[in-house]
LUMGU-305344 format. One record per atom (N, C-alpha, C): residue number from 1; residue in one letter; z, y, x. Coordinates in steps of 0.2 Angstrom, whole numbers, plus 5000, padded with zeros to 4 digits. Example, Ala and Ser with C-alpha at 12.3 -4.5 7.8 and 13.67 -1.06 7.14 Angstrom:
// residues 2
  resi  resn    c3    c2    c1
     1     A  5039  4972  5066
     1     A  5039  4978  5062
     1     A  5039  4984  5066
     2     S  5035  4989  5064
     2     S  5036  4995  5068
     2     S  5039  5000  5064
//
This chain:
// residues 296
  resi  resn    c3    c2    c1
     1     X  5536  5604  4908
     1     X  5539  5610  4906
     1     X  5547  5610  4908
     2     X  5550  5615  4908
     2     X  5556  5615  4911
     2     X  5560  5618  4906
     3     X  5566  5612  4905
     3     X  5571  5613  4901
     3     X  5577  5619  4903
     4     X  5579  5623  4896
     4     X  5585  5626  4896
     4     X  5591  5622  4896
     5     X  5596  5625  4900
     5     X  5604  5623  4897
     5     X  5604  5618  4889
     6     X  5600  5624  4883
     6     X  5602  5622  4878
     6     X  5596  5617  4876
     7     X  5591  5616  4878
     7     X  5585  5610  4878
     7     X  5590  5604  4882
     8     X  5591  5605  4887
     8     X  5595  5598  4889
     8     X  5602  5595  4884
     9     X  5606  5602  4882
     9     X  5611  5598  4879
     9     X  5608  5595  4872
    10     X  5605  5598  4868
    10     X  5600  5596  4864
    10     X  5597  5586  4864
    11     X  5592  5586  4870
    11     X  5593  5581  4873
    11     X  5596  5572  4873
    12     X  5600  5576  4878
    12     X  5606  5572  4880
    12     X  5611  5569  4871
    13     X  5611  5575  4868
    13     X  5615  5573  4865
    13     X  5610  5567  4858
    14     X  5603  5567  4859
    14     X  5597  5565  4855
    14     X  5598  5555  4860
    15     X  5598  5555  4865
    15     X  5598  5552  4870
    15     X  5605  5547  4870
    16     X  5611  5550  4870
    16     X  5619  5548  4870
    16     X  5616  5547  4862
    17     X  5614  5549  4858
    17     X  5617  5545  4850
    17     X  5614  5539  4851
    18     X  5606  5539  4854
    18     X  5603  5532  4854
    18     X  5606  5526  4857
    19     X  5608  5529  4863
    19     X  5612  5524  4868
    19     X  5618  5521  4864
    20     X  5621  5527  4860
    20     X  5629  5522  4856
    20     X  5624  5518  4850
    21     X  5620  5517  4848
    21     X  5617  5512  4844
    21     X  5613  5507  4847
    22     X  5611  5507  4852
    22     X  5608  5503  4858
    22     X  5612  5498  4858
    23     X  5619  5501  4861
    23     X  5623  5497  4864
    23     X  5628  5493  4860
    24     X  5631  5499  4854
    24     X  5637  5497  4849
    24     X  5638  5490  4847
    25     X  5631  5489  4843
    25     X  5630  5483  4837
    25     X  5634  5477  4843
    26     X  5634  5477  4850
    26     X  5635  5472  4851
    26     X  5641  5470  4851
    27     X  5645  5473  4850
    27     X  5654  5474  4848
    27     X  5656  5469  4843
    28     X  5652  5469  4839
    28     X  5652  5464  4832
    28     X  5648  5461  4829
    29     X  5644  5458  4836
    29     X  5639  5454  4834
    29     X  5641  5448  4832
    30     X  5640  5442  4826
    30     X  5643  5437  4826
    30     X  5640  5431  4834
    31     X  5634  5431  4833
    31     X  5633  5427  4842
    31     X  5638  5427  4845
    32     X  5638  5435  4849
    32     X  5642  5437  4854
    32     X  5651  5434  4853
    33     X  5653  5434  4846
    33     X  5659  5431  4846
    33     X  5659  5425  4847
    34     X  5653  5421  4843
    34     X  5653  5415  4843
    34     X  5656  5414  4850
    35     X  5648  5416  4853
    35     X  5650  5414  4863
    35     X  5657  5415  4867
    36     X  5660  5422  4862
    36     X  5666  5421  4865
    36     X  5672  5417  4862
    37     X  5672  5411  4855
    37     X  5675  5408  4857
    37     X  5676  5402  4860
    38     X  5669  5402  4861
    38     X  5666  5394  4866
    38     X  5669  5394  4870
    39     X  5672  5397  4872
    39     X  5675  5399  4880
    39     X  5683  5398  4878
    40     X  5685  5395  4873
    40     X  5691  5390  4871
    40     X  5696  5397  4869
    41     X  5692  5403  4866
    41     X  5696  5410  4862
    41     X  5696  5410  4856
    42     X  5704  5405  4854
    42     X  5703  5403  4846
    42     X  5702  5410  4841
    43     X  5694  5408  4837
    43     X  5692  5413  4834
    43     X  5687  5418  4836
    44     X  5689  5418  4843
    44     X  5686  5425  4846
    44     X  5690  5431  4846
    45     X  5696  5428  4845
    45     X  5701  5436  4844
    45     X  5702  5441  4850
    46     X  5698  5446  4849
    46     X  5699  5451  4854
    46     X  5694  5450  4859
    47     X  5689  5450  4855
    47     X  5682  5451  4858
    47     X  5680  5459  4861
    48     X  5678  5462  4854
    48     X  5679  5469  4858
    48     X  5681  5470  4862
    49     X  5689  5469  4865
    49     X  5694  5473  4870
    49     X  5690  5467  4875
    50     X  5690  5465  4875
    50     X  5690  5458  4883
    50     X  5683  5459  4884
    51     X  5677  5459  4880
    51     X  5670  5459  4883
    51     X  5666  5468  4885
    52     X  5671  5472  4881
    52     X  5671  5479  4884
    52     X  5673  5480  4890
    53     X  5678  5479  4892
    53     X  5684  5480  4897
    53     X  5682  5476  4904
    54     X  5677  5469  4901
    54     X  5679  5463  4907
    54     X  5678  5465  4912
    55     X  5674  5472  4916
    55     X  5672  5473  4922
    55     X  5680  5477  4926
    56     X  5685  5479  4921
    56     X  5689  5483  4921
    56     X  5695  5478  4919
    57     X  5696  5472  4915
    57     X  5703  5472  4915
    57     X  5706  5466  4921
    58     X  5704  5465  4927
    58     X  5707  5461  4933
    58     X  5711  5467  4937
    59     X  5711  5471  4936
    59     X  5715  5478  4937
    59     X  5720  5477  4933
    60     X  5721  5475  4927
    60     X  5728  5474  4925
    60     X  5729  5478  4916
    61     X  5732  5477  4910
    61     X  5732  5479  4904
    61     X  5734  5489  4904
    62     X  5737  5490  4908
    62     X  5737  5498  4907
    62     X  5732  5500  4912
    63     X  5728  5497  4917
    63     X  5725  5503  4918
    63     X  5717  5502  4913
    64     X  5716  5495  4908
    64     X  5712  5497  4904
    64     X  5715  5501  4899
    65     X  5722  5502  4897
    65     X  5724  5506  4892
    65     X  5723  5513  4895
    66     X  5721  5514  4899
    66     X  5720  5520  4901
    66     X  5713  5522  4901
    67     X  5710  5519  4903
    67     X  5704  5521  4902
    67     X  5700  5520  4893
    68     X  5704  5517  4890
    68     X  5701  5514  4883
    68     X  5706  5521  4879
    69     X  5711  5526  4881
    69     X  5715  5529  4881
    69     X  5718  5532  4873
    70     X  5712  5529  4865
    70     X  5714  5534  4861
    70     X  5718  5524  4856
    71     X  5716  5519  4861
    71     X  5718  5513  4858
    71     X  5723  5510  4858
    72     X  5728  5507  4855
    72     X  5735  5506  4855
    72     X  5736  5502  4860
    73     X  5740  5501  4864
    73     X  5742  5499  4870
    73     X  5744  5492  4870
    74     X  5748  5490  4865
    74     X  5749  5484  4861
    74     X  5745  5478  4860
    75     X  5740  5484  4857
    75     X  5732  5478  4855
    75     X  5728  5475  4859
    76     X  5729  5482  4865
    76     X  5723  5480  4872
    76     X  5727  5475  4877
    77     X  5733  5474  4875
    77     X  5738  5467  4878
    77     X  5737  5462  4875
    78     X  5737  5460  4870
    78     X  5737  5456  4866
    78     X  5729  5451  4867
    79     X  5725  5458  4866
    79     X  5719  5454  4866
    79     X  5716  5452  4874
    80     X  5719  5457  4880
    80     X  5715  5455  4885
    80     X  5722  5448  4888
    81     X  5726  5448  4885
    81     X  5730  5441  4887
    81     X  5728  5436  4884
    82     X  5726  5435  4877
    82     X  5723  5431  4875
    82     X  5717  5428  4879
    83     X  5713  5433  4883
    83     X  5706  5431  4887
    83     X  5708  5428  4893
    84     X  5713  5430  4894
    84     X  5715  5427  4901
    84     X  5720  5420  4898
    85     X  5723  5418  4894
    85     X  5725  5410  4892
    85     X  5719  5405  4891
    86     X  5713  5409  4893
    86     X  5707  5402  4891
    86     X  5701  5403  4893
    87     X  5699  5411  4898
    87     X  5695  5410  4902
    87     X  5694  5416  4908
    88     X  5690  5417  4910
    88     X  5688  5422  4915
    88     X  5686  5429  4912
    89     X  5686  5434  4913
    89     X  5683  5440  4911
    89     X  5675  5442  4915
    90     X  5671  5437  4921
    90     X  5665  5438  4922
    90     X  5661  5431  4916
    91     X  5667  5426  4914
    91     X  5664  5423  4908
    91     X  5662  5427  4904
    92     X  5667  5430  4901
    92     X  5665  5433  4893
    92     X  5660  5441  4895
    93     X  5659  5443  4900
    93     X  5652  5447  4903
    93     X  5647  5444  4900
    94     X  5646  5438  4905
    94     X  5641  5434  4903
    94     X  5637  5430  4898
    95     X  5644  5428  4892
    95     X  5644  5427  4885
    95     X  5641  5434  4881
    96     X  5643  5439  4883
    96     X  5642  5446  4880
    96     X  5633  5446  4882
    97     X  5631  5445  4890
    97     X  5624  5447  4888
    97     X  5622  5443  4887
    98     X  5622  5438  4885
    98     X  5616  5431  4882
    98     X  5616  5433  4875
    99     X  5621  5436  4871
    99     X  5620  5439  4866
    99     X  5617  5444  4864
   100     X  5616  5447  4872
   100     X  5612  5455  4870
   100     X  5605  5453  4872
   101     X  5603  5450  4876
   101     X  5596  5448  4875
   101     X  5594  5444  4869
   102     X  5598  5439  4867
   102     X  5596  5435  4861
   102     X  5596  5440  4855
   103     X  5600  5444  4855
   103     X  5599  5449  4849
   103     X  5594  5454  4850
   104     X  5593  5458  4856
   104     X  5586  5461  4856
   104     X  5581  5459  4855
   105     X  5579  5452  4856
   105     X  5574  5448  4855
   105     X  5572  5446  4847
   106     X  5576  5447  4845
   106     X  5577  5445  4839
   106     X  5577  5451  4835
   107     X  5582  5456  4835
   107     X  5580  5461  4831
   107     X  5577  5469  4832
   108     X  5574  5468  4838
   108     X  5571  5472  4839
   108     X  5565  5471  4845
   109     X  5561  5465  4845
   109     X  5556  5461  4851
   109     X  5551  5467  4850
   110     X  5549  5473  4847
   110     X  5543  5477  4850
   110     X  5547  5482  4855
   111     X  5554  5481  4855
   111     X  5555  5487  4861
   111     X  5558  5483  4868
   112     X  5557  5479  4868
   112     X  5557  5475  4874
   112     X  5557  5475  4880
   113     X  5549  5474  4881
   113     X  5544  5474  4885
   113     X  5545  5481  4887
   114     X  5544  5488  4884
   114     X  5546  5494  4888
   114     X  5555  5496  4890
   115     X  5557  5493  4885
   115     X  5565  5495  4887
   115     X  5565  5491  4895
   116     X  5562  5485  4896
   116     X  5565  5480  4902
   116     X  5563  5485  4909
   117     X  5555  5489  4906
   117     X  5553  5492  4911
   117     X  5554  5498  4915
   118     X  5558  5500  4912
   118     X  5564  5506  4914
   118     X  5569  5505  4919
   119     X  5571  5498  4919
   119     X  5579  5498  4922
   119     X  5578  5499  4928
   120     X  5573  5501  4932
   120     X  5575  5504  4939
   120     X  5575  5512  4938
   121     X  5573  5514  4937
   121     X  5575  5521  4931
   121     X  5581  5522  4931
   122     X  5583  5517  4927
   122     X  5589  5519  4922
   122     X  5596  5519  4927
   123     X  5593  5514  4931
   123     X  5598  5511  4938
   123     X  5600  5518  4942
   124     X  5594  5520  4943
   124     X  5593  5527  4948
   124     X  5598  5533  4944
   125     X  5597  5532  4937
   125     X  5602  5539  4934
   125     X  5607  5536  4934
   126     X  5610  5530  4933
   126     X  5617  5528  4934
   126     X  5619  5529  4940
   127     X  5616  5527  4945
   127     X  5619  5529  4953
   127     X  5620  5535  4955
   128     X  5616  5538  4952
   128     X  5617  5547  4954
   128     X  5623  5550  4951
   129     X  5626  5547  4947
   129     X  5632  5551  4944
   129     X  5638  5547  4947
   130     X  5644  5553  4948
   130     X  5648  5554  4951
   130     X  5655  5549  4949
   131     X  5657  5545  4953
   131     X  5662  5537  4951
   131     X  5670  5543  4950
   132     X  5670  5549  4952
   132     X  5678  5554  4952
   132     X  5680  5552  4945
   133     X  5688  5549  4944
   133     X  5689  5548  4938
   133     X  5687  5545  4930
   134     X  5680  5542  4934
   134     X  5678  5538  4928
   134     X  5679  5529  4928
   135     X  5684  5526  4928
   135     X  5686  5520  4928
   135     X  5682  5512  4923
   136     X  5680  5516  4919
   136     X  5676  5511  4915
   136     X  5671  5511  4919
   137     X  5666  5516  4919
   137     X  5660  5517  4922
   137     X  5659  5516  4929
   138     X  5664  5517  4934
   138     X  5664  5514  4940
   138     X  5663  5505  4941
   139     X  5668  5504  4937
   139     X  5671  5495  4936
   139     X  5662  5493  4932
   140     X  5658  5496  4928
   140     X  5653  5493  4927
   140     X  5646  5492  4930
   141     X  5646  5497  4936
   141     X  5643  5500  4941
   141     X  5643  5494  4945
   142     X  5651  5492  4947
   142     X  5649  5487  4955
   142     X  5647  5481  4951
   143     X  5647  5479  4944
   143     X  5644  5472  4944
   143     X  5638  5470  4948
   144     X  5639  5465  4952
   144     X  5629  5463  4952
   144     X  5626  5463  4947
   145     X  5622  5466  4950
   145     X  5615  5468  4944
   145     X  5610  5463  4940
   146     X  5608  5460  4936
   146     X  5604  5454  4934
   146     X  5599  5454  4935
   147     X  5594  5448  4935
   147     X  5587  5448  4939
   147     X  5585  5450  4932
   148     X  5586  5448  4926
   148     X  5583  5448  4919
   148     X  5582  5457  4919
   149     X  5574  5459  4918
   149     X  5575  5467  4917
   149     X  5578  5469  4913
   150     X  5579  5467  4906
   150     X  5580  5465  4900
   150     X  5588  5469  4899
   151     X  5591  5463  4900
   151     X  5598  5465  4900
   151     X  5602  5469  4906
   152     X  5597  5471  4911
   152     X  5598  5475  4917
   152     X  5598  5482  4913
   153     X  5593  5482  4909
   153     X  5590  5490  4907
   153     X  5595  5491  4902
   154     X  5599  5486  4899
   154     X  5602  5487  4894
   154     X  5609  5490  4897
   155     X  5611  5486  4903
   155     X  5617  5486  4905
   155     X  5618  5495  4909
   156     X  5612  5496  4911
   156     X  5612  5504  4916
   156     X  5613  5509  4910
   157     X  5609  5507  4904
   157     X  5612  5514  4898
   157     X  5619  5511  4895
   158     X  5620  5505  4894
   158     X  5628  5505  4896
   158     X  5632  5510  4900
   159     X  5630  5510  4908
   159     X  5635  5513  4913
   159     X  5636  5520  4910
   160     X  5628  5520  4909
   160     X  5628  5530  4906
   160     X  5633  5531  4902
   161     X  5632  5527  4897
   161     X  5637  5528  4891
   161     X  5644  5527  4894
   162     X  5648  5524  4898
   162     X  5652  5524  4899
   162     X  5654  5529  4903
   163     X  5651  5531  4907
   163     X  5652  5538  4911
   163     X  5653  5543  4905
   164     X  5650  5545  4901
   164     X  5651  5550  4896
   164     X  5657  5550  4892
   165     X  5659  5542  4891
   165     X  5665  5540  4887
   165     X  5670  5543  4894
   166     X  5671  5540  4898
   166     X  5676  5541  4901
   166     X  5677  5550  4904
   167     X  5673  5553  4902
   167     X  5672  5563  4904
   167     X  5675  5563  4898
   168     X  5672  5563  4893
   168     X  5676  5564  4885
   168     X  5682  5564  4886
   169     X  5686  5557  4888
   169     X  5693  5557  4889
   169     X  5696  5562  4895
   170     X  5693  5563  4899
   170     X  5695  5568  4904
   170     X  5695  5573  4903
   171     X  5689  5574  4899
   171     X  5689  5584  4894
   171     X  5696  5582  4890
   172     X  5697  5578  4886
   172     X  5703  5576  4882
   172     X  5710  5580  4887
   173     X  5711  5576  4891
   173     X  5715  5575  4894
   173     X  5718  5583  4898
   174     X  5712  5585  4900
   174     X  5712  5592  4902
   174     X  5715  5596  4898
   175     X  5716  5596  4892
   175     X  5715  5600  4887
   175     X  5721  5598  4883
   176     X  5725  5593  4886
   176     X  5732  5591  4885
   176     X  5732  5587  4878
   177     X  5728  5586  4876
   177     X  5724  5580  4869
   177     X  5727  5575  4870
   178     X  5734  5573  4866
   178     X  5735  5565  4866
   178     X  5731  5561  4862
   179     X  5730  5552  4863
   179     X  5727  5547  4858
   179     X  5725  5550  4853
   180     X  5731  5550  4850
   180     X  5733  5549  4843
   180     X  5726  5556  4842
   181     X  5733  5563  4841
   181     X  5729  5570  4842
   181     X  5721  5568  4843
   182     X  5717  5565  4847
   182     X  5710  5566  4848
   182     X  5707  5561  4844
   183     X  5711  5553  4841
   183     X  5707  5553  4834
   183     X  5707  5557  4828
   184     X  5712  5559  4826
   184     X  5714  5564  4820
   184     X  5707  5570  4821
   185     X  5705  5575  4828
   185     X  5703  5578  4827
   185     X  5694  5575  4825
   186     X  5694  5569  4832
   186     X  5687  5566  4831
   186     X  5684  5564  4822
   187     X  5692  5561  4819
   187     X  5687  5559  4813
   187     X  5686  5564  4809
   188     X  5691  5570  4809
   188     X  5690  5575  4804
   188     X  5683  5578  4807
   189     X  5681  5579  4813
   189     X  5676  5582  4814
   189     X  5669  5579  4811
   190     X  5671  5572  4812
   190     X  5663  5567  4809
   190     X  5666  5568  4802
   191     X  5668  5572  4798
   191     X  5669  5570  4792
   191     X  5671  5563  4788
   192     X  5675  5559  4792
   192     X  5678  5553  4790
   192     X  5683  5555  4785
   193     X  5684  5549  4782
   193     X  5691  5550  4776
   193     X  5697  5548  4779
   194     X  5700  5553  4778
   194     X  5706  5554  4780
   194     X  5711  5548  4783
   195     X  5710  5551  4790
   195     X  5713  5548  4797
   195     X  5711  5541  4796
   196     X  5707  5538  4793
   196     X  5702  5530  4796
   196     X  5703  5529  4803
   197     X  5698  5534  4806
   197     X  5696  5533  4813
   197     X  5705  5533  4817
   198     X  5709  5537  4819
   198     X  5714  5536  4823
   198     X  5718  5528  4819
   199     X  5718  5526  4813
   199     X  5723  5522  4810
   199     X  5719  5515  4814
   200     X  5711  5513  4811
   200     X  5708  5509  4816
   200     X  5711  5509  4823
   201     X  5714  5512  4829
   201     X  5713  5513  4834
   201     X  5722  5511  4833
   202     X  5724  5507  4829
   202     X  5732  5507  4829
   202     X  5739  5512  4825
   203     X  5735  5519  4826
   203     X  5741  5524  4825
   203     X  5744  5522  4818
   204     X  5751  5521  4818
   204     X  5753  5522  4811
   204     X  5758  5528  4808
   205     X  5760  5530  4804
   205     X  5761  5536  4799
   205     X  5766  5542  4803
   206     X  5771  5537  4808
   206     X  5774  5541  4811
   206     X  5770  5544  4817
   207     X  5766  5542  4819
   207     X  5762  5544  4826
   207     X  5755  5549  4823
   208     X  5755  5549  4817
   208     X  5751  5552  4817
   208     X  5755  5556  4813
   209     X  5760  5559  4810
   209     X  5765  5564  4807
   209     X  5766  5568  4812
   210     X  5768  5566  4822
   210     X  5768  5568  4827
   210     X  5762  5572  4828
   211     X  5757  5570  4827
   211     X  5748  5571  4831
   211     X  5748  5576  4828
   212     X  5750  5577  4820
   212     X  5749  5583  4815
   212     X  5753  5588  4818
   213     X  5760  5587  4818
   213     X  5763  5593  4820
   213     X  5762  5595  4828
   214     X  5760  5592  4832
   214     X  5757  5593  4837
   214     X  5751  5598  4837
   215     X  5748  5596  4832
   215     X  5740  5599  4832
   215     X  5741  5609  4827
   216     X  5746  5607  4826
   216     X  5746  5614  4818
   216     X  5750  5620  4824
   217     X  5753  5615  4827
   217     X  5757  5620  4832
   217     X  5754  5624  4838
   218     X  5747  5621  4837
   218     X  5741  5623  4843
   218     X  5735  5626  4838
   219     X  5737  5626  4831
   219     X  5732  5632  4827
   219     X  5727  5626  4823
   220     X  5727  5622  4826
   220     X  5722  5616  4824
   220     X  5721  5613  4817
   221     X  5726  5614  4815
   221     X  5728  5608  4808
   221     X  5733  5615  4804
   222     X  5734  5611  4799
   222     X  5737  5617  4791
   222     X  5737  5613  4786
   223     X  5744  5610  4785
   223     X  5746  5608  4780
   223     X  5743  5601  4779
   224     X  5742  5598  4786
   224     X  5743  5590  4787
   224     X  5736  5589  4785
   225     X  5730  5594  4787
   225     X  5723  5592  4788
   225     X  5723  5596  4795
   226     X  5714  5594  4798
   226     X  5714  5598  4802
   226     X  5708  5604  4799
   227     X  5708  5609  4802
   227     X  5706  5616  4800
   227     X  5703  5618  4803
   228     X  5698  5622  4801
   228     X  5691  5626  4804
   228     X  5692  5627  4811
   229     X  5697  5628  4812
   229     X  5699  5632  4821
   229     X  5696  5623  4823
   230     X  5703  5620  4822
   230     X  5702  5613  4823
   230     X  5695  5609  4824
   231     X  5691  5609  4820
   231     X  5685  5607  4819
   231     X  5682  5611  4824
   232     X  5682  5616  4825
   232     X  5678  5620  4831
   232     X  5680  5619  4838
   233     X  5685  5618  4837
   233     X  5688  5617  4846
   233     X  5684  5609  4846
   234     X  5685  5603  4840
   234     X  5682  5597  4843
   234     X  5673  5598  4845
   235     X  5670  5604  4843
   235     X  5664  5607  4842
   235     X  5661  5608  4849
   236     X  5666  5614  4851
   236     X  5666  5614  4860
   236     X  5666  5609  4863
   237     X  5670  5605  4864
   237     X  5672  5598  4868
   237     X  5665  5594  4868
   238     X  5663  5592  4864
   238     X  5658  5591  4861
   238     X  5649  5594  4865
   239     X  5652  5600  4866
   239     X  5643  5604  4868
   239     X  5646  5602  4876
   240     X  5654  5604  4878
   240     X  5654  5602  4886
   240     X  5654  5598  4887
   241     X  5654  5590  4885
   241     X  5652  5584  4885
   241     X  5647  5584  4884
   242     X  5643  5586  4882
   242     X  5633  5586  4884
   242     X  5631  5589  4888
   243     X  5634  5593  4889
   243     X  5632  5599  4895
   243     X  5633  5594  4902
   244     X  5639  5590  4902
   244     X  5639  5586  4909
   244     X  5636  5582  4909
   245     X  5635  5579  4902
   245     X  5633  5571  4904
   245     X  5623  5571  4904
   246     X  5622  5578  4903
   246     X  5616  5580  4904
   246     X  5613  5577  4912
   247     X  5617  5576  4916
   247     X  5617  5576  4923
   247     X  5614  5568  4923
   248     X  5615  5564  4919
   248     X  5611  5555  4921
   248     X  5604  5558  4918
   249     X  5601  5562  4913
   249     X  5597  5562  4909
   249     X  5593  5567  4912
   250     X  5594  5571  4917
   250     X  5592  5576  4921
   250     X  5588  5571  4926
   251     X  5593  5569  4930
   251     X  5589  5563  4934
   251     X  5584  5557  4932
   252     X  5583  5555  4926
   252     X  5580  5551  4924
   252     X  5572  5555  4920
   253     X  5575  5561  4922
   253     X  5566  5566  4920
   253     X  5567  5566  4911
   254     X  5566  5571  4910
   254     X  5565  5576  4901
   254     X  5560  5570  4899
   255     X  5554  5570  4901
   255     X  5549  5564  4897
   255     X  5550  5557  4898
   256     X  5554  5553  4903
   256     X  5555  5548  4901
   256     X  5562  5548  4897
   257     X  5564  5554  4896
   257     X  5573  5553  4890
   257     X  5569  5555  4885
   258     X  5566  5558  4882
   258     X  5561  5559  4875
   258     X  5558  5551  4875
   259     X  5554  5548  4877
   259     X  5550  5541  4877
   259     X  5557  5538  4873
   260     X  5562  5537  4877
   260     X  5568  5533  4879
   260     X  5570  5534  4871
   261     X  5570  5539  4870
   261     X  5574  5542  4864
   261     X  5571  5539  4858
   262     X  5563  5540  4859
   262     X  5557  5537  4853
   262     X  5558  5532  4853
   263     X  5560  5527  4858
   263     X  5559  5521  4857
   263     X  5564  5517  4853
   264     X  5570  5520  4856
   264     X  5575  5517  4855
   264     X  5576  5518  4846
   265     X  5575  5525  4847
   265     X  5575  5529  4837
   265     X  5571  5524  4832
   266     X  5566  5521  4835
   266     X  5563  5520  4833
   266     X  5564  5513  4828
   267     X  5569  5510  4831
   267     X  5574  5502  4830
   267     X  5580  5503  4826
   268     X  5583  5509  4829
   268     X  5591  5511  4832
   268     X  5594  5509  4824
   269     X  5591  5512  4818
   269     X  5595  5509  4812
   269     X  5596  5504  4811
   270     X  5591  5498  4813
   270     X  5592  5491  4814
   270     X  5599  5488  4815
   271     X  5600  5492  4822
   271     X  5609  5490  4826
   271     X  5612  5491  4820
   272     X  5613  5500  4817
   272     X  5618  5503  4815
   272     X  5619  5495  4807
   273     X  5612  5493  4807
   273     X  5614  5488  4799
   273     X  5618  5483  4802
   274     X  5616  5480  4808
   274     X  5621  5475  4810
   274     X  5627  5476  4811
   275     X  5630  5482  4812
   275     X  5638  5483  4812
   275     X  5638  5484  4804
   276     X  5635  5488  4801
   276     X  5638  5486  4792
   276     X  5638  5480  4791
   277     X  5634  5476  4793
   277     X  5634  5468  4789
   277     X  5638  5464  4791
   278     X  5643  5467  4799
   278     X  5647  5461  4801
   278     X  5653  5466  4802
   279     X  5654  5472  4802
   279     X  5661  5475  4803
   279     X  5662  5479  4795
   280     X  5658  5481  4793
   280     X  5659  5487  4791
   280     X  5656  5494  4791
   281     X  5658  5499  4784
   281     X  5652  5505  4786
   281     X  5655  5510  4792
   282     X  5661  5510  4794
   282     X  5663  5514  4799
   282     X  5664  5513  4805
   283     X  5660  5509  4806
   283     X  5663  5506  4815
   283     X  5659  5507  4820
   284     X  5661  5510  4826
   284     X  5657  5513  4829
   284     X  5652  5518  4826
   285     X  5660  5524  4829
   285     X  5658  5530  4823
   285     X  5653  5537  4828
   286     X  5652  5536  4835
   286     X  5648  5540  4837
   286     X  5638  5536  4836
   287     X  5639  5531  4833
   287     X  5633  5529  4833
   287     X  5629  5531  4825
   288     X  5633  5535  4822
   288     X  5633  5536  4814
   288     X  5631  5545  4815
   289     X  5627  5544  4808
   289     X  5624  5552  4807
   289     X  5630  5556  4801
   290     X  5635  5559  4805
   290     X  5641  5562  4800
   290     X  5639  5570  4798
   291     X  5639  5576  4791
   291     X  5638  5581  4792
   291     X  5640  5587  4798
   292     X  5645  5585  4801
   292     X  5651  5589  4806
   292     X  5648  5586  4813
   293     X  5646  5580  4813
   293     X  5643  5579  4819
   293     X  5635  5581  4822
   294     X  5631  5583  4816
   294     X  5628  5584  4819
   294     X  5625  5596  4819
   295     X  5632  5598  4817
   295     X  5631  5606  4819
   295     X  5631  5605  4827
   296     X  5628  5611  4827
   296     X  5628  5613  4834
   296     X  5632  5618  4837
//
């Protein structure tokens, strides 16, 4: 059957939520820290940033500030300088996916065997989209590829995801959206308590006092919230960001991204409890079911 515009954004955006709980839990998995602090990273401080980033931060601390774009610039120094006082950044890749196969095998061994079966697949929809301006997803793309199908398959719905992440930021950027401004709009539109999401990501009172009058002065926000208008325009951004990133999941064929989607649904609240039980209930806030995130 051949999908519409609005069957694929649909989709894509069924497909993209899977992928951020796929992937997310591993941000805060304790393994995965543990592994990064074997690698002599007292703690594991600034895991996240250095095991995100590792294919992107030998490029240097701004241009992953750049592409990680809504994060304080500060923190992504601090952490990616700490990785580099005590080891390599193909290390801490490597710690990261010995974590993500041990943890797939562990918390979710019946979707294994077909997740591993896909990665040529998965490969082909990642190489089909376009490297113009997307710097994370490019930098993830030239790694060598792993023999393990496993973490190969895991790693190609990575790439996607990161292709989307870094569109998101380019619709942003388009659209004259600073950091700050694009959390404020993002948490209000997932229904988050009051500015969470941008203050996690660094911002503090005066920068968001800035975001706010920025935002009221573009119709957005009223009286130091954001406003109908505002929550609609994050609405749009939102459908054009599916609308493009429809394009890995085009390539990858409508029935193998439903399977894709089944299978992975089928587990996916698994990951989301691993991030309650080791970060907290907000963290990694595109992997969560918000009332405002899921209109259409």
């Amino acid at each position: 059957m051949t999908l519409d515009a609005e069957d694929w954004r649909e989709l894509t955006r069924a497909a993209s939520f899977e992928s951020h709980r796929l992937i997310g839990w591993i941000y805060w998995d304790p393994r995965a820290i543990e592994n990064y602090a074997a690698l002599g990273v007292p703690n594991g401080f600034g895991y996240y940033i250095a095991s995100r980033a590792a294919m992107l931060a030998p490029a240097g601390n701004d241009v992953v500030t750049a592409a990680f774009y809504s994060i304080h610039p500060a923190f992504i120094s601090v952490c990616l300088d700490e990785c580099r006082k005590h080891t390599t950044f193909d290390a801490v890749a490597d710690a990261r996916d010995r974590a993500v196969v041990e943890g797939l095998r562990e918390y979710a061994p019946e979707i294994c065997d077909e997740l591993a079966g896909s990665a040529p697949a998965l490969w082909a929809a990642a190489d089909a989209l376009p490297l113009g301006a997307r710097p994370l997803f490019a930098a993830e793309r030239a790694r060598p590829r792993p023999s393990d199908p496993l973490i190969s398959a895991w790693l190609a719905i990575n790439c996607i995801r990161e292709w989307r992440g870094d569109t998101h930021w380019a619709l942003h950027v388009a659209h004259d959206i600073g950091p700050i401004e694009a959390g404020v709009l993002d948490g209000a539109w997932r229904a988050y308590e009051a500015d969470w999401l941008p203050r996690s990501r660094g911002a503090d009172d005066a920068a968001l006092s800035a975001a706010y009058d920025s935002l009221e002065r573009r119709g957005w926000a009223s009286d130091g919230s954001v406003n109908a208008a505002g929550i609609a325009f994050r609405q749009e951004l939102e459908d054009r960001l599916d609308d493009l990133a429809s394009l890995a999941w085009r390539t990858f064929g409508a029935e193998p991204t439903r399977s894709l989607v089944s299978l992975v649904g089928s587990v996916s609240d698994r990951f989301v409890e691993r991030i309650d039980a080791t970060a907290g209930p907000n963290w990694m806030p595109a992997a969560r079911h918000h009332p405002r995130s899921r209109r259409t």
